[in-house]
Residue frames as qw, qx, qy, qz and C-alpha x, y, z in Angstrom:
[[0.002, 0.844, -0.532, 0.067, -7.92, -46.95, 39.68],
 [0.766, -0.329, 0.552, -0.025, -7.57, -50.64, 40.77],
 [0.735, 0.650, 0.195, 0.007, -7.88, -51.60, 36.81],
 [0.168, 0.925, -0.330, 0.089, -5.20, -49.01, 35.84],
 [0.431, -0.721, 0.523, -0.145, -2.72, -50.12, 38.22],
 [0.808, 0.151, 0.565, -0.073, -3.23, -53.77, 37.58],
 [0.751, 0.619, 0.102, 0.207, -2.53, -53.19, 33.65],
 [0.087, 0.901, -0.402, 0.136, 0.73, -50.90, 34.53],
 [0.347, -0.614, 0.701, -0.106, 2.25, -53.35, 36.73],
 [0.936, 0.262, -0.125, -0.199, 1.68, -56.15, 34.22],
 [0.068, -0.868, 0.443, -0.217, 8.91, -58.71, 39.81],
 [0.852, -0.167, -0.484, -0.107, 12.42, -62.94, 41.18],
 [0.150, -0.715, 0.386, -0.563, 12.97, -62.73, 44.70],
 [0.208, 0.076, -0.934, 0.279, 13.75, -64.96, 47.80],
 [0.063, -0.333, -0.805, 0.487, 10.65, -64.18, 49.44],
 [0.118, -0.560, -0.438, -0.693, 7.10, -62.88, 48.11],
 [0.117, -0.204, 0.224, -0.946, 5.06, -60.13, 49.34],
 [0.116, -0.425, -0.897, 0.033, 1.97, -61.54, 51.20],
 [0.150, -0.612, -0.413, -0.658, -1.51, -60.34, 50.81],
 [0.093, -0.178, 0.556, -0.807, -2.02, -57.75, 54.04],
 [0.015, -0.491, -0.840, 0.231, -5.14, -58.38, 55.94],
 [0.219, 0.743, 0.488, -0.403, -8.41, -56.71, 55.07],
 [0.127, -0.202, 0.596, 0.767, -7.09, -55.80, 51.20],
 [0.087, -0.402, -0.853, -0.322, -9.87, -58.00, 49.55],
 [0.079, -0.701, -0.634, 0.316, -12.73, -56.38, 51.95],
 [0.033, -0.646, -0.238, 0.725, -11.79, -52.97, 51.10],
 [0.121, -0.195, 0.743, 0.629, -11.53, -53.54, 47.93],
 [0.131, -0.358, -0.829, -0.409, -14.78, -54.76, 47.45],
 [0.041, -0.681, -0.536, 0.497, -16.19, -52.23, 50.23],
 [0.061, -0.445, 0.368, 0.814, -14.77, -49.43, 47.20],
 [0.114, 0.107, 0.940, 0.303, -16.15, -51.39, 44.93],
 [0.062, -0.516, -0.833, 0.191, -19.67, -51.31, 46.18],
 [0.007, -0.763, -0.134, 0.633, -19.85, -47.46, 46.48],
 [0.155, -0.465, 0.498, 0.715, -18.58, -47.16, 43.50],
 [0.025, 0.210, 0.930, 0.300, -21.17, -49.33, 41.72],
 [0.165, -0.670, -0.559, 0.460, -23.63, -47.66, 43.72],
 [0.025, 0.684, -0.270, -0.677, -22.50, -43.86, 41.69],
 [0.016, -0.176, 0.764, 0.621, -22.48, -45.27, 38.43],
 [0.024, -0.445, -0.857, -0.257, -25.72, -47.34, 38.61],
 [0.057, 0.862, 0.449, -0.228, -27.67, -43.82, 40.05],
 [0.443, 0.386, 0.408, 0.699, -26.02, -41.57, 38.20],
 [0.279, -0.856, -0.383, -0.206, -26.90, -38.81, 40.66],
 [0.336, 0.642, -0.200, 0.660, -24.40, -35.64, 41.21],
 [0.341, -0.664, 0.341, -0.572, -25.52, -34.94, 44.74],
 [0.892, -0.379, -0.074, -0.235, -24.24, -36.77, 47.81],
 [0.562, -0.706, 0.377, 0.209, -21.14, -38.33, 48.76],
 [0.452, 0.699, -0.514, -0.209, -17.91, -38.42, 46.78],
 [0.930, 0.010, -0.346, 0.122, -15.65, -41.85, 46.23],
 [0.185, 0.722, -0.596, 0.299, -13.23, -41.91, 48.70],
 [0.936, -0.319, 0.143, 0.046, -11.29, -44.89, 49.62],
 [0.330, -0.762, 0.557, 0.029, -7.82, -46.29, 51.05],
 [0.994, 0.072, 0.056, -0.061, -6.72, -49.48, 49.13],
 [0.182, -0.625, 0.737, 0.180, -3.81, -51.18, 49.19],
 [0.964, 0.074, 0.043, -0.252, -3.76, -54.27, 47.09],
 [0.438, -0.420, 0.763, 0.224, -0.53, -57.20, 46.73],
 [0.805, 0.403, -0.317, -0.300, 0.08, -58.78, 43.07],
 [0.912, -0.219, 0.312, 0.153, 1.83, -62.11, 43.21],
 [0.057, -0.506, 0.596, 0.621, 4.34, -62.30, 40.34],
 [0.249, 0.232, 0.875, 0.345, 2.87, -65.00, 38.60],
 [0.277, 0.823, 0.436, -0.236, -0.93, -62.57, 38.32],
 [0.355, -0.696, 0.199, 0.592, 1.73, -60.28, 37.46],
 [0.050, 0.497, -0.543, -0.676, 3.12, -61.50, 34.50],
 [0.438, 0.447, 0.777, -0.072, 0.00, -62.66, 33.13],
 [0.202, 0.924, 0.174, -0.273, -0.07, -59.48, 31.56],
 [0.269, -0.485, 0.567, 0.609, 3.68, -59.67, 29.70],
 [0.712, 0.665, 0.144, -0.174, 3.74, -59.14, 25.66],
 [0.855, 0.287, 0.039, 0.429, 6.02, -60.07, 23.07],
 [0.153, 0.728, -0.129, 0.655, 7.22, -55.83, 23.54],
 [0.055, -0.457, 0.530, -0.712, 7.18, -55.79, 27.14],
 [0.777, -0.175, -0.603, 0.048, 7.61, -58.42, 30.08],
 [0.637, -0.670, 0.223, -0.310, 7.98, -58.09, 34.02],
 [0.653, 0.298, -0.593, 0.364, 11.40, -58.96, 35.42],
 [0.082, -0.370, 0.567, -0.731, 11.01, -58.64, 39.10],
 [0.177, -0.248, -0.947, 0.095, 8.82, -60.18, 41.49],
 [0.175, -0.722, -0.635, 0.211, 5.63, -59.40, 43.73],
 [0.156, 0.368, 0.047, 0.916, 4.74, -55.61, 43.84],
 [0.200, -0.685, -0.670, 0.206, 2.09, -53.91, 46.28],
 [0.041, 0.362, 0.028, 0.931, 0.82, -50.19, 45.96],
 [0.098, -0.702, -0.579, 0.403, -1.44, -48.04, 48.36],
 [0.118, 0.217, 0.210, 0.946, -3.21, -45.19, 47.00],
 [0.108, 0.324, 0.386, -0.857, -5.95, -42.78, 48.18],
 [0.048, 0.585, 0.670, 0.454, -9.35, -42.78, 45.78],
 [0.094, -0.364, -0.065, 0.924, -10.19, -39.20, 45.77],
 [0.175, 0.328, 0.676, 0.636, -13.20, -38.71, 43.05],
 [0.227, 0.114, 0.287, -0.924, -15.81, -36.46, 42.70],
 [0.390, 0.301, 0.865, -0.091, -19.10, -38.18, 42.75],
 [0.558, 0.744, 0.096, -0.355, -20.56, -35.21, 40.09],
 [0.015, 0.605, -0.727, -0.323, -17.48, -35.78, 37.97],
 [0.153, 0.012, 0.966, 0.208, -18.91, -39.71, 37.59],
 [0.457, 0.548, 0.618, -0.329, -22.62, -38.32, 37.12],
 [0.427, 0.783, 0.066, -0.447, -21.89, -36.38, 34.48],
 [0.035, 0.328, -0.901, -0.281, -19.90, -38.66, 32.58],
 [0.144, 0.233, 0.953, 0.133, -22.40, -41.39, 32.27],
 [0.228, 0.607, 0.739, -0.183, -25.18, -38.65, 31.59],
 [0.004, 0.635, -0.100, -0.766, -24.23, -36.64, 29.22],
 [0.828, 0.502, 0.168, -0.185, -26.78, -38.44, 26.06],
 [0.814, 0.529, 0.053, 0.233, -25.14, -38.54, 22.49],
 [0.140, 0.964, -0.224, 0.033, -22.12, -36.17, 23.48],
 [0.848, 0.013, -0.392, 0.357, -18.79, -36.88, 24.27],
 [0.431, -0.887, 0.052, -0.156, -18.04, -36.25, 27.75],
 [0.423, 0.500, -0.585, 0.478, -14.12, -35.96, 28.91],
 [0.728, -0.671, 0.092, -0.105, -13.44, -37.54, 32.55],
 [0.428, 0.519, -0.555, 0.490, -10.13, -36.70, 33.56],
 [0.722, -0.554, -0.302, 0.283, -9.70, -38.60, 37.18],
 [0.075, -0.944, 0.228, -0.226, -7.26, -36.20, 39.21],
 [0.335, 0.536, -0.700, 0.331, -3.73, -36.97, 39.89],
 [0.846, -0.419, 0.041, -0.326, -3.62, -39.91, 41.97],
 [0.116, 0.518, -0.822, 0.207, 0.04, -41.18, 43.89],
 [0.936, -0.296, -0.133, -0.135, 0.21, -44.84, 44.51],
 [0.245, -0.668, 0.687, -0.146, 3.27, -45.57, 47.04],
 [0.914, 0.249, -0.263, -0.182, 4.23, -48.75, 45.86],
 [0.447, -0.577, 0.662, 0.171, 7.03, -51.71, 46.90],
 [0.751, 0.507, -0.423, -0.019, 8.56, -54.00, 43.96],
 [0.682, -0.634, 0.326, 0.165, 10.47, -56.62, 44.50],
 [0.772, 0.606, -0.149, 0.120, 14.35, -56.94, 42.94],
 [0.525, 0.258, -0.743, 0.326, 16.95, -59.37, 43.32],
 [0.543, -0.527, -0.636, 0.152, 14.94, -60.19, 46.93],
 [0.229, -0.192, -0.398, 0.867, 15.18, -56.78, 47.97],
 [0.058, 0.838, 0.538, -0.065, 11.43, -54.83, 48.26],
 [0.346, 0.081, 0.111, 0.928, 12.21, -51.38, 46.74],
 [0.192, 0.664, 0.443, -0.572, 10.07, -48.46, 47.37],
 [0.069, 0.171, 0.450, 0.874, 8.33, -46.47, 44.17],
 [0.327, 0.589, 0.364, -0.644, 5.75, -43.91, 43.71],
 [0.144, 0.306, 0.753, 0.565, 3.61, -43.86, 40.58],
 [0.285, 0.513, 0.381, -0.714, 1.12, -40.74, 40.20],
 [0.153, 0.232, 0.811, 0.515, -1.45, -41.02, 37.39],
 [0.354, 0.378, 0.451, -0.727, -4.39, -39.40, 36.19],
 [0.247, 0.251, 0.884, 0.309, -6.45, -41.42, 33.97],
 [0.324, 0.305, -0.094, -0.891, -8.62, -39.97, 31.14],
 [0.330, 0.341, 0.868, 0.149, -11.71, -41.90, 29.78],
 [0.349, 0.122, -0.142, -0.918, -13.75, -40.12, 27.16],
 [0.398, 0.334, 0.727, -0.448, -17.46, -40.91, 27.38],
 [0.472, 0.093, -0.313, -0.819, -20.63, -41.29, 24.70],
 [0.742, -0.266, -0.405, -0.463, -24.04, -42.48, 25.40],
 [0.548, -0.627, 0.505, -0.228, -22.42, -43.74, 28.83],
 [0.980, 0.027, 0.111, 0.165, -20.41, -46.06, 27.43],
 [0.332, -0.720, 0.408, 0.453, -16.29, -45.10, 27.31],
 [0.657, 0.752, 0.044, -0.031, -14.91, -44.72, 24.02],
 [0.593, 0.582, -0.364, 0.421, -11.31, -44.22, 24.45],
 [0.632, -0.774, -0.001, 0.043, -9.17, -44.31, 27.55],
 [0.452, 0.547, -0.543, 0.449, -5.29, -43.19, 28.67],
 [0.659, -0.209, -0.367, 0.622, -3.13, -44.78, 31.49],
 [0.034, -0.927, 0.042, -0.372, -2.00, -40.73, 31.57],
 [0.729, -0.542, -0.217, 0.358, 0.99, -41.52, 33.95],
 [0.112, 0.981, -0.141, 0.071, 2.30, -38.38, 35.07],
 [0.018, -0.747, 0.613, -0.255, 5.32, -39.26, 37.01],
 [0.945, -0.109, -0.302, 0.067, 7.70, -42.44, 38.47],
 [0.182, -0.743, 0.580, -0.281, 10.25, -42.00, 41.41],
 [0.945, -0.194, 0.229, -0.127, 11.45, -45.33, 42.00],
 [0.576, -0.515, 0.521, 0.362, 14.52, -47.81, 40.87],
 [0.010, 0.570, -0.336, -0.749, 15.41, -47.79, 37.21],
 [0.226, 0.130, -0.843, -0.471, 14.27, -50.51, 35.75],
 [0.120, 0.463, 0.785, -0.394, 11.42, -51.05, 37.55],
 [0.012, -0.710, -0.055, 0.702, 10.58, -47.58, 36.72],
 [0.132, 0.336, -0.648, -0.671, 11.44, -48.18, 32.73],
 [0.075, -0.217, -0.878, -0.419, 9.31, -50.64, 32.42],
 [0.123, -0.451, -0.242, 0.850, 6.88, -48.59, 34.09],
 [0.271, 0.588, -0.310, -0.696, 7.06, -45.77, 31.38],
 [0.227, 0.106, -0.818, -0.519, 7.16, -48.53, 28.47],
 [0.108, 0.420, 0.897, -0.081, 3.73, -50.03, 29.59],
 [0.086, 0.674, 0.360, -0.640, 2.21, -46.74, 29.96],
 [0.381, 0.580, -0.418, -0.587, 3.48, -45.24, 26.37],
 [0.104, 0.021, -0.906, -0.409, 2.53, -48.80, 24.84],
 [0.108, -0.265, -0.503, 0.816, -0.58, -47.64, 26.22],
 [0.181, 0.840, 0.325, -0.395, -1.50, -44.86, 25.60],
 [0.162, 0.621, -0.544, -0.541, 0.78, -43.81, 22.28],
 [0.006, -0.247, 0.897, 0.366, 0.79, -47.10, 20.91],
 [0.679, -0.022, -0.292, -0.673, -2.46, -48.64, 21.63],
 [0.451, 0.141, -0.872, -0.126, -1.65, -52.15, 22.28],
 [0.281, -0.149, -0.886, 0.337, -3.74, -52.41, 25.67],
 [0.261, 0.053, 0.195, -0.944, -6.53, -50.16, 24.86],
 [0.643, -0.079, -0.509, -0.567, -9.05, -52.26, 23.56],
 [0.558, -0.158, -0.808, 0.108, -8.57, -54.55, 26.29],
 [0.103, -0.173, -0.560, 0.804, -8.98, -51.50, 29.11],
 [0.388, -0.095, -0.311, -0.862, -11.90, -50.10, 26.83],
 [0.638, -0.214, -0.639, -0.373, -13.69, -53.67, 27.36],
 [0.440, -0.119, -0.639, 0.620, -12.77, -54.00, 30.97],
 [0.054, -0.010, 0.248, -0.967, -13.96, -50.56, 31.83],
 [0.420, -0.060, -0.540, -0.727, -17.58, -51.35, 30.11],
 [0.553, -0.076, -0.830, -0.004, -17.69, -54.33, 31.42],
 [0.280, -0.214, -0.724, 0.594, -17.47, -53.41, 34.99],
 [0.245, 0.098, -0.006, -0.965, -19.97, -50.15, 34.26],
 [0.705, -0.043, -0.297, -0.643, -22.87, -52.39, 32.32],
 [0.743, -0.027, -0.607, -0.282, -22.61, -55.53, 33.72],
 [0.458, -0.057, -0.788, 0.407, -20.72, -56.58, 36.59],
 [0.159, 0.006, 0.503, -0.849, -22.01, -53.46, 39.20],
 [0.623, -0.164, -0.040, -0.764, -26.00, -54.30, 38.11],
 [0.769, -0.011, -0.630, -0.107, -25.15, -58.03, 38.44],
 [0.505, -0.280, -0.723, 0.380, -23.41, -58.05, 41.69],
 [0.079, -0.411, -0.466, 0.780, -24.59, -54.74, 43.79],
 [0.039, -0.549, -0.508, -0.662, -27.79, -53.94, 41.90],
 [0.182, -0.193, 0.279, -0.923, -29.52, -51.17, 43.50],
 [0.045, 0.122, 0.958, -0.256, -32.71, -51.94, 45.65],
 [0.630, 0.425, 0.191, -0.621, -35.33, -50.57, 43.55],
 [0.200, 0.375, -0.858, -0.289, -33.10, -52.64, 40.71],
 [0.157, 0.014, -0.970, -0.188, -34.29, -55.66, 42.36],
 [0.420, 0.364, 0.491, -0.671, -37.76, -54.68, 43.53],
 [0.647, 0.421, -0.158, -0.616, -38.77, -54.46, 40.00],
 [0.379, 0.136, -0.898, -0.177, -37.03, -58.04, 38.88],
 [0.001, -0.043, -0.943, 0.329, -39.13, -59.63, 41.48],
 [0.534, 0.519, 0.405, -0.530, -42.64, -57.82, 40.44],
 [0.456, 0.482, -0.498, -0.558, -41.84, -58.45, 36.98]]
């Protein structure tokens, strides 16, 4: 969900939103579990659930602007609930030559934006769809269901999503992202500990 977010909110104000304490940690405690489910691939046990809140700067922000659609506003920060079901992620990565559908359930991130130096509240509820084969994702939507929030914040918003997920123009980059973090990063940084038993008798 961190991923997701991060591409949606792709805000100029008197005063920026500073990162809250203990963001980063949970983030990477979420992280960890989450790496942890993917690399066993094992239906029974606990599900994902974590609390994150994370703070974008503007400048990270509009790192992410295209010729079609740019970020006028400043810093932004969202908190959402991770809610997943840990069979829901086993049977996605183990379901051989087929293509498996993982629809994530509706997920509300309470969010501030800033514009013209004033922090505005918005909600943003999504439920991202990735379609699996051979455990490797194959196609993915944003899926944003709903925005409550100030209008133009909120428009651009909706135009990231439907450039998106109608248009394409940031799927290939969410495809490689998603992969990325599935094959490589979780066995590199939180390989499991039979993982590295065997690198070390080999």
């Amino acid at each position: 969900m961190g991923a997701v977010l991060a591409g949606l909110l792709s805000a100029s104000a008197a005063r920026a939103l500073e990162e809250q304490s203990g963001e980063a940690q949970a983030i990477q405690a979420c992280e960890q579990r989450l790496c942890a489910l993917l690399q066993q691939k094992d239906a029974k046990g606990e599900d994902l659930k974590c609390a994150l809140t994370k703070t974008w700067a503007k400048s990270t922000i509009k790192e992410a602007d295209q010729a079609s659609l740019q970020w006028g506003f400043g810093d932004a920060r969202c908190t959402v609930q991770i809610n997943i079901s840990r069979a829901l992620i086993a049977a996605a990565l183990t379901s051989g030559g087929k293509e498996h559908k993982f629809w994530v359930p509706p997920h509300t991130a309470n969010c501030i934006v800033e514009e013209g130096g004033v922090a505005r509240p918005l909600t943003a509820t999504l439920a991202p769809k990735i379609v699996f084969k051979d455990g490797k994702a194959e196609k993915v939507w944003v899926n944003l269901i709903s925005v409550e929030g100030p209008v133009g914040i909120k428009g651009t918003l909706v135009a990231a999503a439907e450039l998106t997920d109608k248009v394409g123009i940031f799927h290939r980059p969410m495809l490689k992202s998603v992969n990325r973090f599935i094959h490589r990063h979780c066995p590199s940084k939180y390989p499991l500990p039979q993982a590295s038993a065997a690198k070390k008798g080999g």
